[in-house]
N, C-alpha and C positions, 0 to 999 in steps of 0.2 A: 578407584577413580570415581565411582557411581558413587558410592559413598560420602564423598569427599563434595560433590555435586549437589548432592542432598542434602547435605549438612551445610552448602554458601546457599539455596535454597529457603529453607528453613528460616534460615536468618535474617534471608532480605525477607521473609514472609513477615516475621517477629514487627522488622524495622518499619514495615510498610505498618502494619496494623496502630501501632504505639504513631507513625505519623498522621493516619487518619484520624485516632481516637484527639491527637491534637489539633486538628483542623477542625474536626466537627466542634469541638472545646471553644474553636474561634469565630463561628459561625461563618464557614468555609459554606458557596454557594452548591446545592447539591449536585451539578455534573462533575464539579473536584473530589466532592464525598464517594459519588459514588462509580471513579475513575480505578481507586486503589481496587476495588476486588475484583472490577472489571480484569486490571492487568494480573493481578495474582493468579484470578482463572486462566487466564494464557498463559503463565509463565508454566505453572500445572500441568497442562495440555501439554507444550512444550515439553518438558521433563518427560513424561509421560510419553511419547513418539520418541524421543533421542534414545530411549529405554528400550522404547521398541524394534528401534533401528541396528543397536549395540548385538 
């Protein structure tokens, strides 16, 4: 299941990155630029404690 977690993880991480790199491409204002890593570091954290709690 952790696996499987990691692996939808991963993915939205891929998807988020490829949506920033097009935002920034469109001259997206910086608190949008720099919204994506803000949430990836959460999502991280998150993973990271459900891990912990398992």
């Amino acid at each position: 299941m952790w696996r499987f977690v990691g692996h939808l993880a991963g993915l939205g991480n891929i998807l988020a990155a490829c949506w920033l790199v097009l935002r920034w491409q469109e001259g997206a204002p910086s608190p949008l630029a720099w919204g994506v890593p803000v949430l990836l570091f959460l999502q991280g954290a998150f993973l990271a404690h459900l891990r912990r709690a398992a």
